[in-house]
Residue frames as qw, qx, qy, qz and C-alpha x, y, z in Angstrom:
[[0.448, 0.736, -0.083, -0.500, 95.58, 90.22, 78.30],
 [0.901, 0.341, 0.267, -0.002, 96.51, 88.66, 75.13],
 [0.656, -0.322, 0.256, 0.633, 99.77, 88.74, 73.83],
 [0.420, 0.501, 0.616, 0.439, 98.64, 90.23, 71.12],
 [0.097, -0.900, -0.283, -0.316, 97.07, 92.96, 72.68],
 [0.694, -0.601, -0.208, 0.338, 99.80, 93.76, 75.08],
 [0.352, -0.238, 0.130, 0.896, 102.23, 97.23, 75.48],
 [0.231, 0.394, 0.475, 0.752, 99.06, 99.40, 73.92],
 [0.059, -0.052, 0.425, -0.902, 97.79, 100.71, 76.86],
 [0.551, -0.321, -0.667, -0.385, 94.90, 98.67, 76.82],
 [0.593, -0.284, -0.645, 0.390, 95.11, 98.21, 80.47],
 [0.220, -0.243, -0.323, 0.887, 95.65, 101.11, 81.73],
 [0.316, -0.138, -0.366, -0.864, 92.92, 102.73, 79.60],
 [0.597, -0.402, -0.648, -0.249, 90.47, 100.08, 81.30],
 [0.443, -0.235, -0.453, 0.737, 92.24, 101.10, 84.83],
 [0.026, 0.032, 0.069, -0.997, 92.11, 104.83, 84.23],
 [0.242, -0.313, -0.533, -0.748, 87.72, 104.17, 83.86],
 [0.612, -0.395, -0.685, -0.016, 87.54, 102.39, 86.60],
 [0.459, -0.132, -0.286, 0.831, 89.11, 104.90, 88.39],
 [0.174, -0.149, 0.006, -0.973, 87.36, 107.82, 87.18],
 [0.578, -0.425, -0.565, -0.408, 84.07, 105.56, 88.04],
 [0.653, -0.186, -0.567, 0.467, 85.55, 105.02, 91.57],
 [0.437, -0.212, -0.140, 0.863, 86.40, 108.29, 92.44],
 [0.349, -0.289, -0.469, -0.758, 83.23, 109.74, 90.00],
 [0.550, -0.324, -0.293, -0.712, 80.03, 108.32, 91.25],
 [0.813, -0.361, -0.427, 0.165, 81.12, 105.61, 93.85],
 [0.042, -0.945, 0.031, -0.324, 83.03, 108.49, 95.66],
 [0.889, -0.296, -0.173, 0.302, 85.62, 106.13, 97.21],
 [0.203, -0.928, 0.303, 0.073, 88.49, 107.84, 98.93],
 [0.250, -0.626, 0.708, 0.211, 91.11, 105.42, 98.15],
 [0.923, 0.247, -0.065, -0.286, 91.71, 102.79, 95.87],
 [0.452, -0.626, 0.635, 0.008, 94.14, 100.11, 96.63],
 [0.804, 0.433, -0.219, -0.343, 95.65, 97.51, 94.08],
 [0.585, -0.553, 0.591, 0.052, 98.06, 94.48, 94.65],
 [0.739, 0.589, -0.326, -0.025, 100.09, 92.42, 91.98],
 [0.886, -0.206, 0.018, 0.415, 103.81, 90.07, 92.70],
 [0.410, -0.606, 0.411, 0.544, 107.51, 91.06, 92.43],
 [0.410, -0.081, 0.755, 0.505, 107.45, 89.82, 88.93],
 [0.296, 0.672, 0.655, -0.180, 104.34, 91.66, 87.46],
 [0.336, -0.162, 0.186, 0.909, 105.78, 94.65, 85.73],
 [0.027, -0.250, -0.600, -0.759, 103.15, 94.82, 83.56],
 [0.346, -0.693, -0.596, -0.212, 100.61, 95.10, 86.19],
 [0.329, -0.737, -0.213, 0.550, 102.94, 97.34, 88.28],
 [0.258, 0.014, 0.359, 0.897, 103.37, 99.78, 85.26],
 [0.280, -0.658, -0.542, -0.441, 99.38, 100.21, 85.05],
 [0.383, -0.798, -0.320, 0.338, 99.26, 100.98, 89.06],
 [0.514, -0.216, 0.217, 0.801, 102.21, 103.63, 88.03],
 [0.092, 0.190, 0.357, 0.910, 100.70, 105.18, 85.09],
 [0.232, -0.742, -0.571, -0.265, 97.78, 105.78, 87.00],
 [0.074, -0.658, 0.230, -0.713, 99.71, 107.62, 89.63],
 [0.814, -0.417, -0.389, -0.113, 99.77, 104.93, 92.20],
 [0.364, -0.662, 0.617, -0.221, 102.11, 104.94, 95.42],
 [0.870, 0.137, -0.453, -0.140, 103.89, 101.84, 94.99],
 [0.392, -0.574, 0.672, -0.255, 105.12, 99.97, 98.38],
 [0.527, 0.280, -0.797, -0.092, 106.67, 96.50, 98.82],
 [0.594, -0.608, 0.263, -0.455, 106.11, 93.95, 101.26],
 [0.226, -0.599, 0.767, -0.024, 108.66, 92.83, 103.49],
 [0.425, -0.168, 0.881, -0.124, 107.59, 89.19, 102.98],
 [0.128, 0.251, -0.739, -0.613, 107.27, 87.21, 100.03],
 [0.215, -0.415, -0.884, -0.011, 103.56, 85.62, 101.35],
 [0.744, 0.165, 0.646, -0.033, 101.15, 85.78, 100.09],
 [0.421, 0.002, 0.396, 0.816, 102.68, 86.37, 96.14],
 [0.159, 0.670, 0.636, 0.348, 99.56, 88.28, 95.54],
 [0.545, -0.804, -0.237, 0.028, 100.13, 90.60, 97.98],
 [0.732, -0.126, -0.009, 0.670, 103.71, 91.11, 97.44],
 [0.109, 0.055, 0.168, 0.978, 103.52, 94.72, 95.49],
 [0.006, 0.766, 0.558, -0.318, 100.72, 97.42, 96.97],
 [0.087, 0.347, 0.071, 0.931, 99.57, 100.66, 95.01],
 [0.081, -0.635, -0.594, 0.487, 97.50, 103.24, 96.51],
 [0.128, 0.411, 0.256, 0.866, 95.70, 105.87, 94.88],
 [0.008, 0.550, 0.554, -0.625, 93.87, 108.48, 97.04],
 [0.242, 0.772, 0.406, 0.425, 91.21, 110.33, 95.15],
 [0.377, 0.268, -0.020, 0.886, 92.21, 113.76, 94.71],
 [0.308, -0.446, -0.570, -0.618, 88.82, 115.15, 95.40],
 [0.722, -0.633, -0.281, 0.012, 88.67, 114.33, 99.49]]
């Protein structure tokens, strides 16, 4: 996102649609998201969505480093 545009909850507002589309009409049970150690800003979005946030032990690959999980309420 653009500096500009950044800390207005842009993100999470695009998150929270995709979610309700997920969990809406694609009926997925889980939805799993993954982001570095150093991402705050992308582990604050898993967060304000209501994610489970787990680490992993090992620092490869960096994408892969921080895991949310959301389970749809619904199942």
């Amino acid at each position: 996102m653009h500096p500009d545009h950044r800390g207005r909850g842009y993100a999470t507002e695009a998150a929270r649609a995709l979610v309700d589309f997920a969990f809406g009409p694609m009926r997925l049970a889980r939805i799993v998201a993954t982001t570095e150690y150093d991402n705050g800003a992308s582990q604050a979005v898993m967060r304000h969505l209501g994610m489970r946030m787990h680490e992993n032990a090992l620092d490869q690959p960096a994408w892969f480093q921080v895991v949310g999980i959301l389970d749809n309420p619904a199942r």
